[in-house]
C-alpha positions in Angstrom: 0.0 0.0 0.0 1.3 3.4 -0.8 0.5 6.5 1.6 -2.6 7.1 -0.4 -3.3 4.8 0.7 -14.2 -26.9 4.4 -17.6 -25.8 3.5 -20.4 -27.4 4.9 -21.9 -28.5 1.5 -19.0 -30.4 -1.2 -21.0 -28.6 -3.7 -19.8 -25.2 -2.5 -16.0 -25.9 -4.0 -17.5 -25.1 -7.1 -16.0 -22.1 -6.7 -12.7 -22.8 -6.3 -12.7 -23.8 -10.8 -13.5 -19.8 -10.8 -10.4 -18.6 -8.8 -8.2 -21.0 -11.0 -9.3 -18.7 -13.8 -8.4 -16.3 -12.5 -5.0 -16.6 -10.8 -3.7 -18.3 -14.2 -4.8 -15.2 -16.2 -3.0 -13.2 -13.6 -5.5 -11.0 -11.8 -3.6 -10.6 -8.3 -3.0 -8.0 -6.6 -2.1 -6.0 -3.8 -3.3 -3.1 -1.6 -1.0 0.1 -2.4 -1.3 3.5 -1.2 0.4 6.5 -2.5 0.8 9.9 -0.6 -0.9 11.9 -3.0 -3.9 10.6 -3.2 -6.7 7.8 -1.6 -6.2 5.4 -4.8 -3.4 2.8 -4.6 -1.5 1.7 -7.4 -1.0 -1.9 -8.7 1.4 -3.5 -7.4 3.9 -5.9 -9.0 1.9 -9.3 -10.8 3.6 -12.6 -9.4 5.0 -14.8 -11.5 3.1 -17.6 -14.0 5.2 -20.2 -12.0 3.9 -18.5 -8.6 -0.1 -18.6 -9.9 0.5 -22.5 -11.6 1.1 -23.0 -7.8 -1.7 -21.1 -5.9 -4.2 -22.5 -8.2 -3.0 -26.7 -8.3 -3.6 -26.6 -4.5 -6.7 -29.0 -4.3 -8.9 -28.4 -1.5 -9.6 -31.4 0.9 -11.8 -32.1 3.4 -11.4 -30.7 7.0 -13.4 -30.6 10.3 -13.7 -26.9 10.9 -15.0 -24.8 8.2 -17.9 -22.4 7.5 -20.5 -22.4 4.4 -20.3 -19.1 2.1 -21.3 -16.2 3.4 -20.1 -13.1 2.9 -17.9 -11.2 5.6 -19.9 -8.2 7.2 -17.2 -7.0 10.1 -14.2 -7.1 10.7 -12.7 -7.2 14.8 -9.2 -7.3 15.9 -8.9 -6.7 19.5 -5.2 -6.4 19.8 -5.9 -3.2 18.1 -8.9 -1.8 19.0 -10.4 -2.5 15.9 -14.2 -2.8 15.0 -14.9 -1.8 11.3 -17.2 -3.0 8.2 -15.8 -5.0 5.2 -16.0 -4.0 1.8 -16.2 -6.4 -1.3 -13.6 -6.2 -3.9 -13.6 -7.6 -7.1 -11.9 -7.5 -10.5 -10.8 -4.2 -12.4 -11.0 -3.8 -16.3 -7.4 -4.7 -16.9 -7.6 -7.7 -15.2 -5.9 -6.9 -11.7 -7.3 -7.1 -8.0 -9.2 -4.3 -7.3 -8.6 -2.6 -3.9 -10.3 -0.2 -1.4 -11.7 3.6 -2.3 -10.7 4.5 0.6 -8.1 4.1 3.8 -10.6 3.5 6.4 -12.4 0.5 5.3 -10.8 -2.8 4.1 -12.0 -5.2 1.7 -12.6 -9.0 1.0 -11.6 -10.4 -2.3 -15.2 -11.7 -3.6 -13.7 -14.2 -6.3 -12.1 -16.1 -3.5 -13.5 -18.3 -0.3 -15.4 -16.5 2.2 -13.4 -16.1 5.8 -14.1 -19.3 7.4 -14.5 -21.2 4.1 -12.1 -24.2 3.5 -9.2 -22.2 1.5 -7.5 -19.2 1.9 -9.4 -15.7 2.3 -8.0 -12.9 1.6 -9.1 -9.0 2.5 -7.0 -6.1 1.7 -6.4 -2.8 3.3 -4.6 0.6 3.2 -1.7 1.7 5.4 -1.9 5.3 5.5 -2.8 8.1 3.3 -1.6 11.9 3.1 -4.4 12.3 5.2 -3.2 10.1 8.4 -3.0 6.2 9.1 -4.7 4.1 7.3 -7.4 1.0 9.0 -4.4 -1.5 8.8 -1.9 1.1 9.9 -0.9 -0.9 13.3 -1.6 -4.2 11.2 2.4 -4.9 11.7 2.1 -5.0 15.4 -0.3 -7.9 15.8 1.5 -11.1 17.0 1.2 -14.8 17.1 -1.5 -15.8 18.8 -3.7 -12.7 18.9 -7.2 -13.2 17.6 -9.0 -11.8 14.5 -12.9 -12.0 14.1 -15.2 -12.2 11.4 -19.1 -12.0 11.7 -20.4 -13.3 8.3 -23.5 -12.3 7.0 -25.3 -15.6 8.0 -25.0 -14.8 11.5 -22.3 -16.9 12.0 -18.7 -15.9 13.9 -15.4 -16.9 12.4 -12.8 -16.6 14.9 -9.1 -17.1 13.8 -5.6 -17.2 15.2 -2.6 -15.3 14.3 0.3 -17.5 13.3 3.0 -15.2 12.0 3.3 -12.0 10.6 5.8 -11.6 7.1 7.0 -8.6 5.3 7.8 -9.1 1.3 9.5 -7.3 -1.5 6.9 -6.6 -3.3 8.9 -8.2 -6.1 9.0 -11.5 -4.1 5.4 -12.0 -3.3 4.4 -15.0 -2.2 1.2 -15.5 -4.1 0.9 -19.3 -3.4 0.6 -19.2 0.5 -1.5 -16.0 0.5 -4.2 -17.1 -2.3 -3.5 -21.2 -1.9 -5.8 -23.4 -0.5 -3.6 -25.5 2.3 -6.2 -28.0 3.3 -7.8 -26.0 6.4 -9.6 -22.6 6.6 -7.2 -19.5 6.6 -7.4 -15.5 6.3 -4.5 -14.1 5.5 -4.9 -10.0 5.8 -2.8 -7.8 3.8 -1.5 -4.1 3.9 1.4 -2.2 2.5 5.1 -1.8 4.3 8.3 -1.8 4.5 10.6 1.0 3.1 8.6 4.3 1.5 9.9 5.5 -1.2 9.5 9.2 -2.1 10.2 9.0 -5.7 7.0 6.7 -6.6 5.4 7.2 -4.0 4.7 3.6 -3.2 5.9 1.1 -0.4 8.3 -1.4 -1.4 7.2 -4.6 0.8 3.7 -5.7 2.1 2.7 -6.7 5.2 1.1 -10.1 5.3 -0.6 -11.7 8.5 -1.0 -15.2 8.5 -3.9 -16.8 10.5 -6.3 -19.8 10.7 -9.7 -20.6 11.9 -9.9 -22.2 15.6 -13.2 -21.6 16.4 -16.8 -20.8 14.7 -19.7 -19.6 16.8 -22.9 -20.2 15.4 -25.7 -17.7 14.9 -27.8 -17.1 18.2 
């Protein structure tokens, strides 16, 4: 980011034939910001070898794992955080589109939902010329702190922190953030590292890893 900036049903994995798509046609990625302005640039495509690899991961079966349903909230409470989720999609030329604007983050649509057997993924902004960003502190969380999602179907998925990873943004890891591992993760995803003034872009992301522990059902 730049200073703008196992279901329940085995029918529900028809989705996953849909992300292949589109990680071989090379539609990733990642949150920017730039200081300027509240619209990130793209950042760096990974490499065909990198999406062959994210999208060969076959999903299998596992014991904790949410149906569909779209994220509604976001809560982290290392950080104080409470805030809606946005829904991001595709732009015209093919890349991941991210946020409007630096205070709310978004889920990528075209992959699982949080909770969902697979790897979700939602994206958010750093900072802006305006002041920090809703992932600004996103770099501080540590293993073992927990990360929330209520889903629209009432349901709660609660997940673990693992580890936390800066990359070069030339050295993204695109398999074990869009992957599918076998269990339910959330990876979340913000801008880092090194600021350069001449672009006005970051040079690294910020990548937290997590998986899903716990789901509370709807009351």
């Amino acid at each position: 980011m730049t200073r703008s900036e196992a279901p329940r049903s085995r029918g529900r994995r028809a989705v996953w034939p849909i992300v292949t798509a589109l990680l071989l046609t090379g539609l990733l990625f990642l949150v920017l910001g730039v200081r300027g302005s509240d619209h990130p640039l793209a950042s760096p495509v990974p490499s065909p070898a990198a999406l062959r690899a994210a999208a060969t991961v076959p999903p299998v079966p596992h014991a904790l794992a949410t149906g569909r349903s779209a994220p509604v909230t976001l809560r982290i409470p290392a950080l104080g955080m409470i805030v809606p989720i946005g829904s991001l999609g595709l732009e015209a030329d093919g890349t991941v589109q991210v946020p409007s604007g630096t205070a709310q983050p978004g889920w990528f649509r075209l992959g699982p939902t949080p909770g969902q057997l697979g790897s979700a993924v939602i994206l958010g902004h750093v900072d802006s010329y305006r002041g920090p960003g809703v992932f600004f502190q996103l770099r501080t969380l540590a293993a073992g702190d927990q990360v929330d999602v209520d889903l629209a179907d009432g349901d709660t998925a609660q997940f673990t922190v693992n580890s936390v990873a800066q990359y070069s943004k030339q050295q993204f890891p695109a398999q074990r953030v869009y992957g599918s591992h076998g269990s339910s993760a959330l990876q979340l995803v913000t801008c880092g590292g090194v600021f350069d003034h001449q672009t006005g872009s970051y040079l690294s992301n910020i990548v937290v890893y997590t998986s899903l522990t716990a789901v509370t059902p709807t009351a």
